[in-house]
C-alpha positions as CSV (number, residue, x, y, z in Angstrom):
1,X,0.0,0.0,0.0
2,X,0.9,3.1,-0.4
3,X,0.4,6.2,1.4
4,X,0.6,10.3,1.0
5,X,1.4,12.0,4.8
6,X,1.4,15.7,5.5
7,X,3.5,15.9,8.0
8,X,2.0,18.4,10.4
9,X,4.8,21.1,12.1
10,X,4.2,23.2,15.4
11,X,6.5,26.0,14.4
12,X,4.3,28.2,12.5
13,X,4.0,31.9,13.0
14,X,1.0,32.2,11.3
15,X,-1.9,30.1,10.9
16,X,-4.0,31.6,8.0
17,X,-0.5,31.2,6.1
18,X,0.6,27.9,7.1
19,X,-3.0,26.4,6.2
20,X,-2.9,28.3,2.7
21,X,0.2,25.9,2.2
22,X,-1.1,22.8,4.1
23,X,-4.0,23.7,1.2
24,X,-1.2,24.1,-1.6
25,X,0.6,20.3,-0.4
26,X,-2.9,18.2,-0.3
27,X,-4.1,19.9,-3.5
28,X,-1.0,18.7,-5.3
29,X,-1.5,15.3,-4.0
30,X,-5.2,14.7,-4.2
31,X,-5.6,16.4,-7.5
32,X,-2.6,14.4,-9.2
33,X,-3.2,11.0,-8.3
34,X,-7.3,10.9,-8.2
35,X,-9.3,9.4,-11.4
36,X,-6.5,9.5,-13.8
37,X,-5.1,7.2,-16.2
38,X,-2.3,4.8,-14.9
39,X,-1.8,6.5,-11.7
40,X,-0.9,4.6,-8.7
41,X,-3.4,4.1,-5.4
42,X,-2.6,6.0,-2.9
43,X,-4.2,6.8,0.8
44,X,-4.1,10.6,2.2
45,X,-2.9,11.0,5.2
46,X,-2.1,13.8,7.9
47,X,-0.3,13.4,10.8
48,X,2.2,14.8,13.3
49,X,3.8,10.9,14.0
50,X,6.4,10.0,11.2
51,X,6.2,6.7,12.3
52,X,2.7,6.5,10.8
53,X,5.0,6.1,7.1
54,X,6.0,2.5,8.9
55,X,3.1,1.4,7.9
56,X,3.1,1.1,4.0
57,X,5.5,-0.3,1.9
58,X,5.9,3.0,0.0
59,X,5.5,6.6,1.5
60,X,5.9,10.4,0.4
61,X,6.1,12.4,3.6
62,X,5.8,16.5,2.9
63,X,5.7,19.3,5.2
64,X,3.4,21.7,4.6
65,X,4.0,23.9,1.6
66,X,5.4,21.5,-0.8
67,X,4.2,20.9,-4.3
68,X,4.7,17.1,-6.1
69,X,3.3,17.0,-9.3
70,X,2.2,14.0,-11.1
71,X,4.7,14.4,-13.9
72,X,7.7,14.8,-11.4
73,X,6.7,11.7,-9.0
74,X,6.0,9.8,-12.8
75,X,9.6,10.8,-13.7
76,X,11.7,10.6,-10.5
77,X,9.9,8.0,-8.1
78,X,6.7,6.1,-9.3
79,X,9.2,2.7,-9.3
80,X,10.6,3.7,-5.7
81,X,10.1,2.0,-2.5
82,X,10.4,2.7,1.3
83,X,10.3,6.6,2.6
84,X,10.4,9.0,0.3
85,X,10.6,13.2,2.4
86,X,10.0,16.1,0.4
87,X,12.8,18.2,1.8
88,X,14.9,16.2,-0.2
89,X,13.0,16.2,-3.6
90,X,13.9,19.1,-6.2
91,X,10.4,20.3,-6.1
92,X,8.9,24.1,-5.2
93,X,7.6,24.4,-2.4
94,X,6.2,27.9,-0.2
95,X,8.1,28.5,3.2
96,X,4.9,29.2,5.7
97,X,7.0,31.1,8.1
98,X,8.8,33.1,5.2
99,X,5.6,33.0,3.2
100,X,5.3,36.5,1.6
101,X,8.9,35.8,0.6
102,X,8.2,32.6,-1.1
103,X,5.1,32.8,-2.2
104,X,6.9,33.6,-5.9
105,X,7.3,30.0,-6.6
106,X,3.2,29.9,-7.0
107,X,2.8,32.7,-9.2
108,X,6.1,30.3,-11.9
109,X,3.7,27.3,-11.3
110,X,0.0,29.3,-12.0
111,X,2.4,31.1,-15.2
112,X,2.5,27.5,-16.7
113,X,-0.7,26.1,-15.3
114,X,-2.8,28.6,-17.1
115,X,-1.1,27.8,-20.5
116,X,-0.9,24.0,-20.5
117,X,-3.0,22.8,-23.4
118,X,-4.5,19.6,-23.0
119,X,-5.1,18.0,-26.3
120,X,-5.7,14.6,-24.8
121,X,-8.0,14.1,-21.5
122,X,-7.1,11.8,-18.5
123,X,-9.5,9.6,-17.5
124,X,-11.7,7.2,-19.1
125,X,-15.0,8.5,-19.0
126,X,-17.8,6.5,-17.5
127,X,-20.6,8.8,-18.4
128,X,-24.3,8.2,-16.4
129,X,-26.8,9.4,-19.1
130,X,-29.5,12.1,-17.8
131,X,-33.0,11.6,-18.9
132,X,-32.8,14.6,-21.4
133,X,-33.6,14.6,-24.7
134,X,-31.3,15.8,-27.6
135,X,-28.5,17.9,-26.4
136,X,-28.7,21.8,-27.1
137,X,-26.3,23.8,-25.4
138,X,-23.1,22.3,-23.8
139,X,-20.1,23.8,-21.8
140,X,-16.9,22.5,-22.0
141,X,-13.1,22.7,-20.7
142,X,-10.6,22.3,-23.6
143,X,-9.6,19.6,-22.9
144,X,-10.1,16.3,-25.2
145,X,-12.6,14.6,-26.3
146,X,-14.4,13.7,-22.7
147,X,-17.6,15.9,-23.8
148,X,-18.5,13.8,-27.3
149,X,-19.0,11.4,-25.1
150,X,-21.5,13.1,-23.3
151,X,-22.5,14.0,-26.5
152,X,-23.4,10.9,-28.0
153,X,-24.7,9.2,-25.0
154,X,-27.7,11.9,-25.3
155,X,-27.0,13.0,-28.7
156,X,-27.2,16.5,-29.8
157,X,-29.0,18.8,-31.9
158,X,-26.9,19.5,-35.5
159,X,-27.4,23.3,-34.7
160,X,-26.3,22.4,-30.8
161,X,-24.4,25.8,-29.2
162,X,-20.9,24.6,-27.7
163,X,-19.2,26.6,-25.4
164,X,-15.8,26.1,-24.7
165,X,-14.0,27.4,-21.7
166,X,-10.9,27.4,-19.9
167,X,-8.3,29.5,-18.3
168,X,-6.0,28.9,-20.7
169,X,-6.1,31.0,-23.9
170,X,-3.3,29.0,-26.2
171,X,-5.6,25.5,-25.2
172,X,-8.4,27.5,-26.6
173,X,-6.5,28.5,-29.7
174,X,-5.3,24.9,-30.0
175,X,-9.0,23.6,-29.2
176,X,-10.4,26.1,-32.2
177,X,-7.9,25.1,-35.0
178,X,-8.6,21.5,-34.3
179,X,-12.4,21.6,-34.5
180,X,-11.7,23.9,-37.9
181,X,-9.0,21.4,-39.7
182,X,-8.4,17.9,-38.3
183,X,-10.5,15.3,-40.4
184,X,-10.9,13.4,-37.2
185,X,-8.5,10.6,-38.6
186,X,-5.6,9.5,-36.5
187,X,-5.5,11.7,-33.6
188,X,-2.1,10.9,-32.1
189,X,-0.3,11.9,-36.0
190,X,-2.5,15.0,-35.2
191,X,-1.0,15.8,-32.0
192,X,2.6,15.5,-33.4
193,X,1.2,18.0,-35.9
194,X,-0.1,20.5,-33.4
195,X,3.3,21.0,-31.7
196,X,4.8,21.4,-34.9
197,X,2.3,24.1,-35.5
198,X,2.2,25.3,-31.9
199,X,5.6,24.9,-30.5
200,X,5.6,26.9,-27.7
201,X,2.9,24.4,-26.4
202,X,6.3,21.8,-25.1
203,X,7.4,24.8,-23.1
204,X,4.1,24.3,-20.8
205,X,3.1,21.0,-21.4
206,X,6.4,19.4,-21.2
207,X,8.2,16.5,-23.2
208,X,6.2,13.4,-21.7
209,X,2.7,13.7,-20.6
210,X,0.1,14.8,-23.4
211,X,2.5,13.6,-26.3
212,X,1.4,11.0,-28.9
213,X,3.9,8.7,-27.3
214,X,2.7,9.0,-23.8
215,X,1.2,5.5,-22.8
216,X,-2.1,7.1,-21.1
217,X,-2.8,9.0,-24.3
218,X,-2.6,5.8,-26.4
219,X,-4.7,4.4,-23.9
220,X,-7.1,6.7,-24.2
221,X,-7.2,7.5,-27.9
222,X,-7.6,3.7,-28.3
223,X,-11.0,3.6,-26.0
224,X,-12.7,6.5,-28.2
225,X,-11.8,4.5,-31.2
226,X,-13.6,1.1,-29.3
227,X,-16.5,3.1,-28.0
228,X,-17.4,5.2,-31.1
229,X,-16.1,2.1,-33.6
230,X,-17.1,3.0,-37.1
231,X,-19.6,6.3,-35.9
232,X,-16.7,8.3,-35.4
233,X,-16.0,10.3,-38.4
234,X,-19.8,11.2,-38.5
235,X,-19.9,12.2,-34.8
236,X,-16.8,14.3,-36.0
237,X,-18.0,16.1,-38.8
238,X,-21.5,16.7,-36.7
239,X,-19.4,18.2,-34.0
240,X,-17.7,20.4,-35.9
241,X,-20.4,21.8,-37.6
242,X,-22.3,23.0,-34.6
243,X,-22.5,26.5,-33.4
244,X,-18.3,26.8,-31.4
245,X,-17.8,29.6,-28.9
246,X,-14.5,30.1,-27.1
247,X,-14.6,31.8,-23.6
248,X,-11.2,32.6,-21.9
249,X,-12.0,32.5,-17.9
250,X,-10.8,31.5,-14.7
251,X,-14.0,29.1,-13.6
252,X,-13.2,29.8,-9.9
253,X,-13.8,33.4,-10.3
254,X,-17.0,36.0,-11.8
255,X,-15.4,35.4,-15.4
256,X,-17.6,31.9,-15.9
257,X,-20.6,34.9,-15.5
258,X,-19.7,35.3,-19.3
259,X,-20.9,31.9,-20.4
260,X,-24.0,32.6,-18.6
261,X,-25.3,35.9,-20.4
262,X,-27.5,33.9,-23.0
263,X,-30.8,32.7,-22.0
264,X,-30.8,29.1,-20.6
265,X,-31.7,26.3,-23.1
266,X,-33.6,23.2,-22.2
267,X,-31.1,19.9,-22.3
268,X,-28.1,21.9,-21.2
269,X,-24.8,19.9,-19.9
270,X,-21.5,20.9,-18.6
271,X,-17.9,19.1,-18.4
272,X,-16.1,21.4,-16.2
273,X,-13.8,17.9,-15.6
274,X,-11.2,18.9,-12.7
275,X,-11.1,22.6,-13.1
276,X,-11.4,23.5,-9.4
277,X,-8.6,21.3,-8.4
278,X,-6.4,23.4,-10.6
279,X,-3.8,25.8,-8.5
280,X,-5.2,28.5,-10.6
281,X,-8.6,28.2,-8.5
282,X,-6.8,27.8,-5.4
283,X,-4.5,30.8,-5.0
284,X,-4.2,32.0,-1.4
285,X,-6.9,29.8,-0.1
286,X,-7.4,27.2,2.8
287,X,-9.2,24.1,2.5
288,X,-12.1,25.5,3.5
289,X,-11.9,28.5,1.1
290,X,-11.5,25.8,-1.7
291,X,-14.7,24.9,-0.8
292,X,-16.7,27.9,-0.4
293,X,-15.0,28.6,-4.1
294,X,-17.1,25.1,-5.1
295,X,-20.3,25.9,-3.7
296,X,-19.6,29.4,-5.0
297,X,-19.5,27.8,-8.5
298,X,-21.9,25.5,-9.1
299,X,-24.4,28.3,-7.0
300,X,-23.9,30.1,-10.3
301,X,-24.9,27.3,-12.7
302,X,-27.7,26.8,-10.3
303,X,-28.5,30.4,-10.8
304,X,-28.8,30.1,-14.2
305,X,-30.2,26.3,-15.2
306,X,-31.0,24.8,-12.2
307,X,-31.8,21.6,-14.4
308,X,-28.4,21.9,-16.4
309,X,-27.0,18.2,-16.3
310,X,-23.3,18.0,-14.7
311,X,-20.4,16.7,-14.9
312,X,-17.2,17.5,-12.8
313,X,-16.0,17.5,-9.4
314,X,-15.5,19.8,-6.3
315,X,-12.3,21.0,-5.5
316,X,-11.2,17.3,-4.1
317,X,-13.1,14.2,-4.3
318,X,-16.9,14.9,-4.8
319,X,-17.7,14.4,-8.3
320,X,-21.2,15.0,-10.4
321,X,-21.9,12.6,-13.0
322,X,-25.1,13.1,-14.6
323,X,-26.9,15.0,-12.1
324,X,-29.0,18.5,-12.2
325,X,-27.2,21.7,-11.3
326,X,-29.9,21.6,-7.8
327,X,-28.5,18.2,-6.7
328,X,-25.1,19.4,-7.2
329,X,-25.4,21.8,-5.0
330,X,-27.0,19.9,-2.1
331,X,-24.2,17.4,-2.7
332,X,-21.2,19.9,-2.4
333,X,-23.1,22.0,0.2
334,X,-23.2,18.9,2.3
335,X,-19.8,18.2,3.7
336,X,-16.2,19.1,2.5
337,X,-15.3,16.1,0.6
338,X,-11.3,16.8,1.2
339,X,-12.7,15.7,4.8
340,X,-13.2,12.6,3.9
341,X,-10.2,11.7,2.0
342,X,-7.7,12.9,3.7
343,X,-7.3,10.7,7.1
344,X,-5.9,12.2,10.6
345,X,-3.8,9.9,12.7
């Protein structure tokens, strides 16, 4: 088994700054290794007893303030055993007792967050089908194909109004010339097109993860070829011709108020995927700001189409999978879901 500990420390001078980065260390964690493609099970924990990490055959132990991303533990220790600490990983991290000081080193990772462009999706959807009829309007991160999906479970109208979303203006870009040129034949030759045409796109995204050679994107370009089988190009070319938008916005703040200025359509959906776990929601928050920021959210898709089907998560663990705006809300109003996965010993 293995196991995640946040290694709790007395020392701090502050406590609105050392949970900001107890916030910044389980966000990291929980958002990397939850739901996605050929990650490795872990269990959360927090403690102040080291000896806790005695307990599992393999354990990353972090103080507060230090940020592991998926790519750097899939690169430097996803074969390691034993104890792994933090302090003596090359990773960022924010000093909570020299935060002001430090806190540089989240403003480098937002810079890059808010620019990655992901032209493949993570997970392998398991979508729950609403009882809607044909699809109409949709909302989507740029990210993938995880909304056809949800688009041909229900199917769609041919004049269906797509929104796409995201914080990220060059995925958008990316997103827009690919619904405009590729013939929706052999996707990973596409993607080693797009960084031909979009090279500054390695500079955020990287060398391994979200490359045509990267084992989960084969995976997962495979299982859209099984599930739509021969319906694919059609799907395509449908897709394509419906009415596109593309809305720059930070979901976390009063920007995803654009996507709501039109007047709300009957058999609405949204794929917001795992935008809330993203740093770039997160900035200067605690736990429990992270999730006043998701009840703040889906509060305004409630707002606007309280029957709008959903699909995405909370800032942690809770996700929505077919479910009306108004149940979302009672769902993430209910409890904080970090709460639950995150275990104190």
């Amino acid at each position: 088994m293995n196991a995640f500990i946040l290694l709790h420390q007395p020392d701090y001078h502050n406590k609105q700054f050392y949970d900001i980065c107890v916030n910044y260390t389980k966000l990291y964690f929980d958002h990397s290794f939850i739901e996605r493609v050929g990650s490795e099970k872990f269990v959360f924990i927090e403690t102040n007893d080291i000896t806790v990490s005695n307990n599992y055959d393999f354990s990353i132990i972090a103080k507060p303030g230090y940020l592991l991303s998926y790519p750097y533990y899939e690169s430097n220790l996803k074969d390691d055993k034993g104890k792994i600490l933090a302090t003596d990983l090359n990773i960022p991290h924010v000093d909570y007792n020299n935060f002001v000081e430090t806190h540089s080193v989240i403003t480098n990772e937002l810079l890059s967050a808010s620019n990655r462009c992901y032209i493949i999706h993570n997970e392998i959807p398991n979508i729950k089908k609403a009882t809607i009829g044909k699809i109409k309007w949709a909302a989507t991160v740029s990210s993938g194909f995880f909304i056809n999906y949800i688009l041909d479970v229900h199917d769609f109208e041919d004049n269906a109004i797509i929104n796409h979303v995201d914080i990220s203006k060059p995925s958008l870009q990316v997103r827009k010339y690919t619904i405009d040129n590729w013939d929706g034949k052999n996707y990973l030759q596409w993607m080693d097109h797009l960084y031909e045409k979009f090279p500054l796109m390695e500079s955020f995204n990287g060398k391994l993860r979200l490359r045509s050679t990267y084992p989960a994107a084969i995976r997962i370009w495979k299982h859209v070829e099984e599930t739509f089988k021969n319906n694919w190009i059609e799907h395509w070319n449908r897709y394509k011709n419906c009415k596109h938008n593309y809305i720059p916005c930070n979901l976390a703040s009063n920007d995803i108020d654009k996507l709501f200025k039109s007047k709300p359509k009957e058999n609405s959906v949204f794929w917001w995927n795992g935008a809330l776990k993203h740093l770039s929601a997160n900035v200067l928050k605690t736990s429990n700001d992270s999730h006043r920021m998701s009840i703040n959210f889906i509060q305004k898709i409630n707002n606007y189409n309280s029957e709008l089907i959903t699909y995405g998560s909370d800032f942690c663990s809770m996700y929505f999978n077919g479910i009306t705006a108004s149940k979302a809300l009672n769902n993430v109003k209910e409890y904080n879901s970090r709460d639950f996965l995150w275990k104190l010993m």
